[in-house]
GUVEX-676944 format. One record per residue (C-alpha): residue in one letter; x, y, z. Coordinates in steps of 0.05 Angstrom, whole numbers, padded with zeros to 5 digits, always signed. Layout:
AXYZ
...
//
This chain:
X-02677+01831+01090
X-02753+01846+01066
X-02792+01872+01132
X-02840+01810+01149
X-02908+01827+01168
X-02930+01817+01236
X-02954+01749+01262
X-03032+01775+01270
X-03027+01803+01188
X-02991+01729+01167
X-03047+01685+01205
X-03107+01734+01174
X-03083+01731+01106
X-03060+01662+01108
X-03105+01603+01064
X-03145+01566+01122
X-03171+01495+01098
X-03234+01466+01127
X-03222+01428+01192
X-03244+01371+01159
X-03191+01368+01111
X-03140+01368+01167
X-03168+01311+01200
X-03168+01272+01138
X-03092+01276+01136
X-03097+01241+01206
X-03143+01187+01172
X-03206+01225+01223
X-03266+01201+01202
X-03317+01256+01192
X-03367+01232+01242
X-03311+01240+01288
X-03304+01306+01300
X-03338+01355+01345
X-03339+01417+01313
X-03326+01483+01337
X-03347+01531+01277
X-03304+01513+01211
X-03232+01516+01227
X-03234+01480+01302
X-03260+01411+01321
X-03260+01373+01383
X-03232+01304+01383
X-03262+01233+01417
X-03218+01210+01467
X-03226+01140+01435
X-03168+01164+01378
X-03116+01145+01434
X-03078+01080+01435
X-03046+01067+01508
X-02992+01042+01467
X-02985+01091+01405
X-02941+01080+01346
X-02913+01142+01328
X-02839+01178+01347
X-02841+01229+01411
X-02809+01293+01397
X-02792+01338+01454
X-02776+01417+01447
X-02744+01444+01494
X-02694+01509+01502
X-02636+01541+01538
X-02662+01593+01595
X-02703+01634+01564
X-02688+01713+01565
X-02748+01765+01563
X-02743+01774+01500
X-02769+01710+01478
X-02731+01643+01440
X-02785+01624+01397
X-02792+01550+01425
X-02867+01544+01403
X-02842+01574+01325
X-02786+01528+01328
X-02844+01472+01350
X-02892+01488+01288
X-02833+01493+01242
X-02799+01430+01262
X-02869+01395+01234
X-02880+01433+01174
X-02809+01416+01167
X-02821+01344+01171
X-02884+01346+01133
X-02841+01383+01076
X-02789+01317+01073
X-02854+01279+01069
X-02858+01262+01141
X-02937+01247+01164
X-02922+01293+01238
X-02975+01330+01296
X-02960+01387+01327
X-02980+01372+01400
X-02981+01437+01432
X-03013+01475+01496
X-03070+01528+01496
X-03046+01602+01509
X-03073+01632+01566
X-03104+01705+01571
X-03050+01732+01626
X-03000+01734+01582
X-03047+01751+01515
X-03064+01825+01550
X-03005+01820+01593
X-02931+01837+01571
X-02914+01762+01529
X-02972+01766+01480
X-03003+01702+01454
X-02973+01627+01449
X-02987+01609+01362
X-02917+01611+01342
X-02886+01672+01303
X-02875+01694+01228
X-02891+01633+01178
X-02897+01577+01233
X-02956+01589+01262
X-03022+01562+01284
X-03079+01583+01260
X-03135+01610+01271
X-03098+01651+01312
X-03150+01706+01338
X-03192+01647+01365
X-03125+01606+01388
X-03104+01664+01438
X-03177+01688+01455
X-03220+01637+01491
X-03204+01585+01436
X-03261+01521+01452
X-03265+01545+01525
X-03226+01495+01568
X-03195+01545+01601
X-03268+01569+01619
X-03288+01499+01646
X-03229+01494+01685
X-03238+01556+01721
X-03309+01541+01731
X-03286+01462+01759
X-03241+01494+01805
X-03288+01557+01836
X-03340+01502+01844
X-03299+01474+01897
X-03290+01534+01930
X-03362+01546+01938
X-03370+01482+01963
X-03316+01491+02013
X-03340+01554+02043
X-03409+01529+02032
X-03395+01466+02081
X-03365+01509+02137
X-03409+01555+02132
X-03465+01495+02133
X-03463+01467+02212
X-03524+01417+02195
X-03486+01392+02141
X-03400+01406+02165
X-03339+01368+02154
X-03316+01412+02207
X-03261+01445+02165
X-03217+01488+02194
X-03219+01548+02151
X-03146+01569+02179
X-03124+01500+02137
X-03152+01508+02070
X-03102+01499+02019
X-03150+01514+01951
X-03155+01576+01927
X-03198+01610+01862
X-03170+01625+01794
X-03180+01665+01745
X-03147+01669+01672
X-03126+01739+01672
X-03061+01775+01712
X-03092+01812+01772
X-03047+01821+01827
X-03095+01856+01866
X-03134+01787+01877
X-03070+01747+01908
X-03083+01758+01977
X-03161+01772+01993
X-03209+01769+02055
X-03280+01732+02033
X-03338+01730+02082
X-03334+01800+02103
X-03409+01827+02110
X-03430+01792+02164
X-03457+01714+02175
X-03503+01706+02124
X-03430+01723+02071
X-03404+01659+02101
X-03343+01643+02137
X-03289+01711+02141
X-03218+01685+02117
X-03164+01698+02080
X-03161+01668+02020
X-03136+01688+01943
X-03128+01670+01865
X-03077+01636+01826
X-03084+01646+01750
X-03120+01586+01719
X-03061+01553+01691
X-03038+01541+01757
X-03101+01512+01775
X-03087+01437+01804
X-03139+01427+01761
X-03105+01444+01703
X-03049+01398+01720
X-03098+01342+01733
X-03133+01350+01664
X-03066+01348+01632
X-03042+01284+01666
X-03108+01246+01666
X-03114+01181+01614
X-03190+01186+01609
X-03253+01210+01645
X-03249+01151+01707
X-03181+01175+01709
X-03195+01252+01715
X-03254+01234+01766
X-03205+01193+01810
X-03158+01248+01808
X-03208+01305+01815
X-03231+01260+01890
X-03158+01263+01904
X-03153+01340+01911
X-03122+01352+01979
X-03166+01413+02011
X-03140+01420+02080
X-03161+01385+02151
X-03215+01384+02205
X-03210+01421+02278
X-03184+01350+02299
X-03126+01347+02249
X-03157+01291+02195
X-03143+01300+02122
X-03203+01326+02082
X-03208+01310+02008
X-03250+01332+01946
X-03288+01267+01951
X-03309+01277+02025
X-03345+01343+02000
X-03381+01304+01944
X-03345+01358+01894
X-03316+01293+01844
X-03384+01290+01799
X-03404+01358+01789
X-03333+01371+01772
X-03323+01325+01727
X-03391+01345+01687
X-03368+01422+01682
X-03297+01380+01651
X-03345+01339+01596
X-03318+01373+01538
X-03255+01410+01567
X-03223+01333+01566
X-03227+01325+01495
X-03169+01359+01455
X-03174+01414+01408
X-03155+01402+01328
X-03124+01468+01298
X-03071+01467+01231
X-03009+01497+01224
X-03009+01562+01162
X-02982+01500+01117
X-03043+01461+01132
X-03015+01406+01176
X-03045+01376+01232
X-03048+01407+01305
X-03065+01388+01370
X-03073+01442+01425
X-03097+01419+01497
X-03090+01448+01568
X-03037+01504+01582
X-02999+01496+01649
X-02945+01548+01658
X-02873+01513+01673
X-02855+01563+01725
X-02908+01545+01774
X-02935+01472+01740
X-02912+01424+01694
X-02912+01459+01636
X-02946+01412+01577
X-03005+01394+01547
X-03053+01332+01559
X-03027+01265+01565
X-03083+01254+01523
X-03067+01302+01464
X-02997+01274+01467
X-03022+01202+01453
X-03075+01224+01415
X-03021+01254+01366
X-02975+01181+01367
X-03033+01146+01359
X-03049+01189+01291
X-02985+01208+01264
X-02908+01181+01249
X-02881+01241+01296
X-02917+01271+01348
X-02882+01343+01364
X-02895+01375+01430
X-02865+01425+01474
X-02844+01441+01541
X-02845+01513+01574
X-02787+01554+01588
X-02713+01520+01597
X-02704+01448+01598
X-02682+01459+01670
X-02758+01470+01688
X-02799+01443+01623
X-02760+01385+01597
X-02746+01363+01674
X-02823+01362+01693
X-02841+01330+01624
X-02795+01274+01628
X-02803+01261+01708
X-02876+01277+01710
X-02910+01273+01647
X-02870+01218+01620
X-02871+01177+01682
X-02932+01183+01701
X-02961+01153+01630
X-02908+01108+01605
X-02886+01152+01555
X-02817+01164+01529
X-02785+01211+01481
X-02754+01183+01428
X-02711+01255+01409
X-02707+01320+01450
X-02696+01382+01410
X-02661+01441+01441
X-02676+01504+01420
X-02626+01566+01424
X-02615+01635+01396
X-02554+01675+01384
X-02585+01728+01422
X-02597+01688+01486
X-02528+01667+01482
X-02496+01736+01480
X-02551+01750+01533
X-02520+01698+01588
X-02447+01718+01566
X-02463+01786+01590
X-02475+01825+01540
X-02526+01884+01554
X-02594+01888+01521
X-02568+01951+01479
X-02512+01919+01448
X-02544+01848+01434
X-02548+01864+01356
X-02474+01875+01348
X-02433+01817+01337
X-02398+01784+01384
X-02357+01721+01378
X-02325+01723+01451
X-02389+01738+01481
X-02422+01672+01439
X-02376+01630+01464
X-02378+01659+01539
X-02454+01644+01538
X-02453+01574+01510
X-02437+01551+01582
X-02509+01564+01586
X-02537+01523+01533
X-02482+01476+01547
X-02509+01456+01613
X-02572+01443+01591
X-02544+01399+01539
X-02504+01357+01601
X-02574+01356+01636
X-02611+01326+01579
X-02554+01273+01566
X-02560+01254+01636
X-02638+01228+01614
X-02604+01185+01561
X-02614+01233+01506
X-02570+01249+01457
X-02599+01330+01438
X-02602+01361+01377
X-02602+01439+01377
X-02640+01486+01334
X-02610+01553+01327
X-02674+01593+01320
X-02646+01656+01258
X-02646+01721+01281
X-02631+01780+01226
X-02578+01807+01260
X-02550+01744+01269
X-02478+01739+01233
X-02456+01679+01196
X-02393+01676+01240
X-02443+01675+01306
X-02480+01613+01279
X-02421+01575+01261
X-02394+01591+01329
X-02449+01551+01358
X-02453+01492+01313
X-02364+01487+01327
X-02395+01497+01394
X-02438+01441+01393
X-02403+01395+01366
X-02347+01395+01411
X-02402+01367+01450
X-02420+01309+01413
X-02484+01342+01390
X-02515+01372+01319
X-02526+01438+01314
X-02569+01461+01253
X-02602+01535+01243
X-02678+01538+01225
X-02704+01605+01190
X-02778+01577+01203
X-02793+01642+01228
X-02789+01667+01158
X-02793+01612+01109
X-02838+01564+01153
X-02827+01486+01141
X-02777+01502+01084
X-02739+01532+01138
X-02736+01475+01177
X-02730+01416+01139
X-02652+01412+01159
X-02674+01411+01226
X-02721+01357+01204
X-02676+01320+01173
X-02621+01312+01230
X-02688+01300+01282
X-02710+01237+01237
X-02632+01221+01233
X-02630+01218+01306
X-02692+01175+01327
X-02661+01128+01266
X-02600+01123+01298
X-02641+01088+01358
X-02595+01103+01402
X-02636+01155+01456
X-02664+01112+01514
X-02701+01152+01563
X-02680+01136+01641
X-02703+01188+01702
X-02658+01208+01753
X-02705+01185+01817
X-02748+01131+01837
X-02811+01144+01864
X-02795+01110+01921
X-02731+01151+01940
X-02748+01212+01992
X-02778+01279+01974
X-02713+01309+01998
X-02668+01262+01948
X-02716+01285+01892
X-02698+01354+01903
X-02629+01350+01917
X-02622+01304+01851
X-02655+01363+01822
X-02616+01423+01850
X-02550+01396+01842
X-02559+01354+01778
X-02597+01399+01732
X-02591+01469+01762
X-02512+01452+01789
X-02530+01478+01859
X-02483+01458+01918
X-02536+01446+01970
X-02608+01445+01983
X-02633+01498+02043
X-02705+01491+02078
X-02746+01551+02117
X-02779+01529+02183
X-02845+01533+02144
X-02818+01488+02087
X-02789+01422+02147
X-02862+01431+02184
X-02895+01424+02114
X-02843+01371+02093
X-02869+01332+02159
X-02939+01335+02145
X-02916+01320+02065
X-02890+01251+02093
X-02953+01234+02147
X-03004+01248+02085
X-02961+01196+02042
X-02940+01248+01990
X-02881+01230+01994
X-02876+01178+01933
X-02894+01234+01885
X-02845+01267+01837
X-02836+01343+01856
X-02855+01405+01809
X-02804+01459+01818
X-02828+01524+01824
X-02772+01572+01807
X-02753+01632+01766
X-02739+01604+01689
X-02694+01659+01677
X-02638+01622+01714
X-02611+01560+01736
X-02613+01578+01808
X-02670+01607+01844
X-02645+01683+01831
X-02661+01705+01760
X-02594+01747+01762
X-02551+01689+01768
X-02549+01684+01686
X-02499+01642+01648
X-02481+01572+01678
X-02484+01596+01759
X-02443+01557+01803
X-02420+01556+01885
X-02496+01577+01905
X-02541+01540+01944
X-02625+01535+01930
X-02676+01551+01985
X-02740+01518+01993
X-02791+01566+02011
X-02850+01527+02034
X-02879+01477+01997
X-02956+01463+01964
X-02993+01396+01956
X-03015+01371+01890
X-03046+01301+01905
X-03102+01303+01849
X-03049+01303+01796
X-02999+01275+01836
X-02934+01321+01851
X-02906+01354+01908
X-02890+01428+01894
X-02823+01471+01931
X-02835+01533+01920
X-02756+01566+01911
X-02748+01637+01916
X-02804+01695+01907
X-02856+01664+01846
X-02921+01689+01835
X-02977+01643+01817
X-03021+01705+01801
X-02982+01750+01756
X-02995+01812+01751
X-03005+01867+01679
X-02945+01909+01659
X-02939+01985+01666
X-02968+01979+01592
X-03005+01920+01573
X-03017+01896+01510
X-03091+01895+01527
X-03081+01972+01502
X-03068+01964+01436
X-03122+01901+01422
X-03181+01922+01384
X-03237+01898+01332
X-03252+01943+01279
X-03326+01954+01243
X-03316+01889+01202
X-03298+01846+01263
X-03232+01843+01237
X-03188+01836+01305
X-03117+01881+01308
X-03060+01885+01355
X-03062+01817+01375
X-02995+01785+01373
//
């Protein structure tokens, strides 16, 4: 097989059409569009219909190894795919963040010849939302430390209760746990206090699960901060933080309008991590793209245990929406990976192996049956990938009830995928996926987790620290307790130790402690040892990024 150049070389040489030209296959009037240089555009958020048209597509995965599955290429390809059938499709996708850009994971455009584009200014800074967002949130720490520092004009917080903390978009793990106000009075208050990275931000989540700006601002006033001396609950709107916020959030609300290297339509807005949030873009983006388009592809980070699960219980709940096909995306690889094969050997084939990790994949396809959905999988191609492998998984599959087909979008972009395609418009045909959660809002905070931990990660019980009950007490007195929960957990397993691979069973989850999201509406358990501020490898990719005389960046990827 020819060597295919890397993804940075593709997206440079690649044909870029005028953004304008893209939004004309959406039917975007001219006047329309906010433009961002020639290739990137802002949209108004009056494209939205609150009751769109167009056919929900979900991508999802099995769990994820470190090597990568290619969810976001299998994304892309699936609508160049459709768009090569003659399918009018979006890609609805989330913004890469800078952690993992200079970190070890590199950037979040796809891969080979389904890509966005352009992809230097996807992965670096793109139209600044994740700017705004930092700025949003920092504001309210100011203003927090700012009113207890301020007796004339005090809440009378109790520092020792404040929940919010800074971000930045960048791993530092020297900034998790900090001391501010050192320096004496005039410094302000002396407490402990730290950063998340910005797509943990609550604000983040909010912006992603907001309708519109009254929305965002109601949501924004909602932002739980901590309590007084005498135990009341302090909010963002008693510190007069909703308007200000909301202004630095003008333009960050408005989604971003990219194209694929085949010159189809893309939507990228707001980039919440999985692992520690709900890991999908905007609400708005999402209708946006039904609203504009016959299929509306988006994705969902890591596994479906974490992704898919917070889409369809939060996301999907939350505004009405409802997928109308789930596409699960696995790899030959990641099979042999979870049938315990070692990382040296994962290029040699293995049959037994295959078939030892499907239990894996197999789960998840239970799990997103149990929603109502009937899956199809995408094998995402591999070159070392053997002809008896894939048709391992597709006999695989279908003992299952469910379509297997192999996409080679990687290397042949939406030709590569127009099988895939194909069986995706088959199945939304077909009419025969309706979408049902697995709790109420109404049931208890502790059913929502169990139904969780023993439905979709197959755990036998549900264990709570004595930090997590207290926290679970004052969850309940706030009246938390009718939100849906955002599992925080490691995505490399179904249980909350990432060396459980495979399909675990006989283990039991622990709830850590929890966090309060009551701007955008979740309750978070934190399971195991997750870090909300990563932190750079032994060798960073930030090494090897550079821009050259021309301005021509290299080493991105």
């Amino acid at each position: 097989m020819p060597q295919i150049p890397s993804d940075i070389d593709i997206a440079q040489s690649a044909h870029i059409c005028h953004i304008r030209e893209i939004a004309a296959k959406l039917n975007i009037e001219e006047d329309d569009l906010e433009y961002y240089g020639r290739y990137k555009a802002k949209l108004p958020l009056t494209l939205q219909k609150r009751d769109p048209d167009g056919k929900l597509i979900l991508v999802t995965a099995m769990s994820p190894t470190r090597y990568g599955e290619g969810k976001t290429t299998m994304t892309i390809g699936l609508v160049d795919g459709l768009a090569n059938i003659g399918k009018k499709a979006v890609a609805v996708l989330r913004e890469p963040s800078l952690g993992p850009v200079f970190g070890v994971k590199g950037g979040a455009a796809g891969g080979g010849y389904a890509q966005v584009i352009p992809m230097e200014d996807i992965n670096l800074h793109f139209t600044g939302d994740f700017s705004a967002i930092e700025k949003a949130n920092n504001l309210l720490s100011a203003l927090i430390d700012n009113n207890i520092q301020n007796k004339h004009h005090s809440l009378n917080i109790d520092p020792r209760s404040v929940l919010w903390k800074r971000v930045m978009d960048m791993n530092d793990r020297s900034l998790r746990q900090i001391i501010i106000g050192i320096g004496g009075k005039a410094n302000g208050i002396m407490r402990e206090d730290g950063f998340n990275i910005t797509p943990a931000s609550e604000i983040m989540a909010i912006l992603c699960l907001s309708s519109d700006l009254e929305d965002l601002k109601k949501r924004i006033g909602n932002i739980y901060i901590g309590q007084t001396f005498d135990g009341k609950p302090i909010f963002a709107r008693d510190i007069k933080a909703v308007g200000a916020m909301t202004v630095l959030l003008k333009d960050a609300i408005k989604p971003n309008l990219v194209q694929t290297l085949e010159g189809n339509p893309a939507i990228l807005h707001g980039g919440p991590f999985a692992s520690i949030a709900q890991g999908t873009n905007t609400v708005i983006a999402t209708r946006t793209g039904l609203s504009l388009a016959d299929y509306a592809v988006t994705e969902a980070g890591f596994g479906a245990d974490l992704g898919a699960e917070k889409f369809l219980h939060i996301k999907c709940v939350s505004a009405g929406l409802k997928p109308d096909a789930v596409v699960v995306v696995a790899t030959v690889r990641a099979l042999k990976h979870h049938g315990g094969v070692s990382k040296d050997n994962l290029l040699s084939e293995d049959i037994q192996a295959v078939v030892d990790g499907f239990s894996n994949l197999e789960k998840h396809i239970e799990n997103i049956k149990k929603f109502g959905i009937n899956p199809v999988i995408v094998i995402n191609a591999f070159p070392a990938d053997t002809p008896s492998e894939l048709e391992k998984v597709k006999e695989l599959c279908s003992t299952m009830g469910v379509k297997a087909v192999v996409s080679t979008a990687f290397s042949d972009g939406g030709r590569g995928s127009a099988e895939l395609a194909q069986a995706v418009v088959e199945s939304i045909e077909k009419d025969e996926n309706h979408f049902k959660p697995l709790y109420n809002p109404d049931d208890s905070i502790e059913y929502k987790i169990m139904t969780i931990a023993q439905q979709i990660y197959g755990a036998d019980d549900v264990e709570y620290t004595a930090k997590a009950k207290s926290q679970l007490a004052l969850i309940n007195k706030l009246g938390f307790n009718a939100f849906p929960v955002c599992m925080v957990k490691t995505p490399l397993s179904f249980s909350d130790d990432e060396k459980k691979i495979g399909r675990p069973t006989g283990f039991k989850v622990t709830v850590r402690e929890f966090e309060y999201a009551a701007g955008a509406g979740f309750v978070i358990p934190l399971l195991g040892d997750v870090m909300r501020m990563p932190g750079l490898p032994s060798v960073p990719s930030a090494e090897y990024i550079d821009i050259n005389d021309d301005g021509k960046i290299v080493g991105l990827f």
